[in-house]
Backbone as CSV, one residue per row, in Angstrom:
resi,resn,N_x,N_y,N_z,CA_x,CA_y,CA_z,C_x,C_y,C_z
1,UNK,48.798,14.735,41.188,48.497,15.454,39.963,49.566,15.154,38.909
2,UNK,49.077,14.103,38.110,49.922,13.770,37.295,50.212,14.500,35.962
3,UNK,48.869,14.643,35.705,48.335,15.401,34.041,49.369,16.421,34.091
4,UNK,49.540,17.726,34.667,50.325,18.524,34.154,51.867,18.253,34.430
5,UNK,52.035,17.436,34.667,53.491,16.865,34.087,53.515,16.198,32.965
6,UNK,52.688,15.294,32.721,52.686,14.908,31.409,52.313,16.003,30.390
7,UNK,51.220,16.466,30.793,51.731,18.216,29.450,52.812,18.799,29.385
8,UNK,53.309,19.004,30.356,54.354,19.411,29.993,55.578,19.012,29.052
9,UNK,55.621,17.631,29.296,56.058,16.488,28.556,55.985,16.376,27.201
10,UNK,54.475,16.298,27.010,54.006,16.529,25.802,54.676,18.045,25.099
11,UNK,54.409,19.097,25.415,54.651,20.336,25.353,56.479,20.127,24.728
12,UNK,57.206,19.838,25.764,58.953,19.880,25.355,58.594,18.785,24.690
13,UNK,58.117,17.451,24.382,58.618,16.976,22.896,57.856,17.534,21.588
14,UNK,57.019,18.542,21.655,56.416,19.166,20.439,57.461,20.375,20.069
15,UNK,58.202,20.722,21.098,58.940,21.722,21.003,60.602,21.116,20.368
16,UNK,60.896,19.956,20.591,61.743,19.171,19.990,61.638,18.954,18.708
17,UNK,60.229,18.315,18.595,59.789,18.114,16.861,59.719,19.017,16.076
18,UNK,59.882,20.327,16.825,59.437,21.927,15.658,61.032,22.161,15.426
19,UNK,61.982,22.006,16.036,63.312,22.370,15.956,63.785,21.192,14.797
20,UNK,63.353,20.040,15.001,63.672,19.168,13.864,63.073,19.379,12.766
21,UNK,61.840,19.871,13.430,61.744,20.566,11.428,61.919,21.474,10.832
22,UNK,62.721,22.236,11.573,63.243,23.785,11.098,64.441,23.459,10.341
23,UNK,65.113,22.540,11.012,66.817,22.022,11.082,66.552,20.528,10.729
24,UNK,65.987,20.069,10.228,66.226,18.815,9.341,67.420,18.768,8.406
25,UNK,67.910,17.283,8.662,69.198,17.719,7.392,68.386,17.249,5.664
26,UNK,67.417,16.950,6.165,66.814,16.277,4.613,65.243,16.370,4.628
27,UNK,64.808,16.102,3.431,63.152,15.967,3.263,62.482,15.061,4.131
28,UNK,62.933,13.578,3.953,62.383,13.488,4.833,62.328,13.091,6.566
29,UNK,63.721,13.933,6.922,63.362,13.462,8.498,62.571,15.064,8.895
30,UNK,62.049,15.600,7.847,61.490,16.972,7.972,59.987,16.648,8.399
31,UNK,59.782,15.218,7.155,58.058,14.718,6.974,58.044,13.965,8.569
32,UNK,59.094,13.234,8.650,58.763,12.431,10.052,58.637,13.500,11.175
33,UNK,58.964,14.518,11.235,59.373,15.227,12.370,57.694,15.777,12.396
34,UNK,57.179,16.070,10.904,55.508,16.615,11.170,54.790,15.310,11.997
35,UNK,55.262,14.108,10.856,54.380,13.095,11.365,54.228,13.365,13.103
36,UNK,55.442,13.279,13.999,55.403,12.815,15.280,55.226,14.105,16.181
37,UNK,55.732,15.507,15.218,54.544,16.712,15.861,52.990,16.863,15.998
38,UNK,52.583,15.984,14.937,50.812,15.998,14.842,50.313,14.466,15.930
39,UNK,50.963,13.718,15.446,50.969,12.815,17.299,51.013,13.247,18.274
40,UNK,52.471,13.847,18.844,52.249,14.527,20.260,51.069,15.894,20.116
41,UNK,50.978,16.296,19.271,49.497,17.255,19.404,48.073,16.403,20.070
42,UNK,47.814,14.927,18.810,47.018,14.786,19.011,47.022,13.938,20.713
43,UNK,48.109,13.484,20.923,48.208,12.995,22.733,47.917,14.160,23.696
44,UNK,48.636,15.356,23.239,48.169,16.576,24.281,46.665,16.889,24.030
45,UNK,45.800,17.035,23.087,44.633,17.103,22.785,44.033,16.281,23.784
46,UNK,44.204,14.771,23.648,43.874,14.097,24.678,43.402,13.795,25.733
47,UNK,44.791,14.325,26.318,45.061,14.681,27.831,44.282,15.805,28.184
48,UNK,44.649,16.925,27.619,43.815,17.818,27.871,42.158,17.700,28.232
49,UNK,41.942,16.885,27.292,40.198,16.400,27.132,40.294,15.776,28.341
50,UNK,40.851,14.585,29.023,40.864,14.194,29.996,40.873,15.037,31.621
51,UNK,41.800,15.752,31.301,42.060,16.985,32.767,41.233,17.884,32.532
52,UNK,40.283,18.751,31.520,39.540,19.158,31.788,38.298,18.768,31.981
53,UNK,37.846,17.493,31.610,36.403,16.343,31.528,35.790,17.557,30.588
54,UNK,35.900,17.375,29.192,35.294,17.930,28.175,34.945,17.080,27.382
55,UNK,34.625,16.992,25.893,34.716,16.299,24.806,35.240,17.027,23.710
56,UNK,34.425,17.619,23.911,35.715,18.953,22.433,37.159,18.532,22.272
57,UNK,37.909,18.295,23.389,39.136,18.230,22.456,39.689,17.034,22.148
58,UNK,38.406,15.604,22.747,38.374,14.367,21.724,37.923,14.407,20.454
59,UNK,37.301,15.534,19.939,36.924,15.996,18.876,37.967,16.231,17.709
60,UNK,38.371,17.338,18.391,39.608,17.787,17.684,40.540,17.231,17.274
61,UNK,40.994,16.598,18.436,42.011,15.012,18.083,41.529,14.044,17.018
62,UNK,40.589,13.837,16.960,39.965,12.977,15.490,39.943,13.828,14.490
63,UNK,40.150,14.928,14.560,39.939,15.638,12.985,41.724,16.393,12.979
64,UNK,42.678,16.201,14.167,43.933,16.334,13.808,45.132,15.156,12.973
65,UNK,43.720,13.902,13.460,44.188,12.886,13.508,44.066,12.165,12.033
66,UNK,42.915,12.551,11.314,42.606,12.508,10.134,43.335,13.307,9.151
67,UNK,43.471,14.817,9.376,44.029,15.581,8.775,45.611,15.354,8.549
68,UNK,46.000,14.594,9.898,47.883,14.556,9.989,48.009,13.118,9.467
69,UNK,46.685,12.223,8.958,47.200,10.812,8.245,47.442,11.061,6.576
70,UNK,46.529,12.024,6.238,46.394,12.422,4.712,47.791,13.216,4.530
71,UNK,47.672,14.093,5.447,49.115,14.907,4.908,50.569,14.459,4.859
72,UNK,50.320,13.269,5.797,51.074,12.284,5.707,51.445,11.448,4.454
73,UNK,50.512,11.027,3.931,50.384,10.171,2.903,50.317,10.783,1.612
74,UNK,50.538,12.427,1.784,50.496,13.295,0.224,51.647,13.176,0.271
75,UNK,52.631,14.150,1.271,53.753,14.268,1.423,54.515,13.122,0.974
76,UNK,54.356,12.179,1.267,55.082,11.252,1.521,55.503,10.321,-0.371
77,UNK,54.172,11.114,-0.596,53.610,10.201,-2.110,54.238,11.740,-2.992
78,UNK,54.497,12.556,-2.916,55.475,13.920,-3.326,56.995,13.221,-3.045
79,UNK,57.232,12.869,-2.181,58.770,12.444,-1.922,58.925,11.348,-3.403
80,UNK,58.267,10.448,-3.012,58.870,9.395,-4.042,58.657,9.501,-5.510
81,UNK,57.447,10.335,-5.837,57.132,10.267,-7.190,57.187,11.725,-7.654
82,UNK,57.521,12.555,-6.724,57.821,14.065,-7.411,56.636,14.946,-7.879
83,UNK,55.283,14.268,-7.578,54.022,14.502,-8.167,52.931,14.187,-6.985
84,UNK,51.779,14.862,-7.133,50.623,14.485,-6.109,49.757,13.856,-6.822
85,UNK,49.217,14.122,-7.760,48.380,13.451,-8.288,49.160,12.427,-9.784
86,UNK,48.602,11.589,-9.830,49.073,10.392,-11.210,48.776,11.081,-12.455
């Protein structure tokens, strides 16, 4: 039984990434720290889908996965130009 070690896994590095973004020393190792919290989400999503034989939470993972590329790419476009929209 491998899966719930790897959740768990998953689990302490999401719990790593939330402390880095509490305690970031700057903007953006704050944005990277979401970026690679909404990754290990969408890997535990995953897994999960896998150890339980569902589909729902391959679901979810595509719409965390969508949602954490945009917010990515606002954020990120706020850092450099101080503005969201042109």
């Amino acid at each position: 039984m491998l899966l719930p070690w790897l959740a768990a896994v998953f689990v302490l590095a999401m719990l790593l990434n939330a402390w880095r973004l509490l305690a970031g020393p700057g903007l953006p190792d704050r944005i990277l720290a979401l970026d690679t919290l909404y990754i290990n989400a969408l890997a535990l999503l995953v897994l999960l889908g896998i150890w339980l034989d569902t589909e729902i939470y391959f679901d979810l993972a595509l719409l965390i996965a969508l949602l954490g590329f945009v917010s990515t790419v606002v954020l990120s476009k706020y850092v450099l130009r101080g503005d969201i929209v042109e």
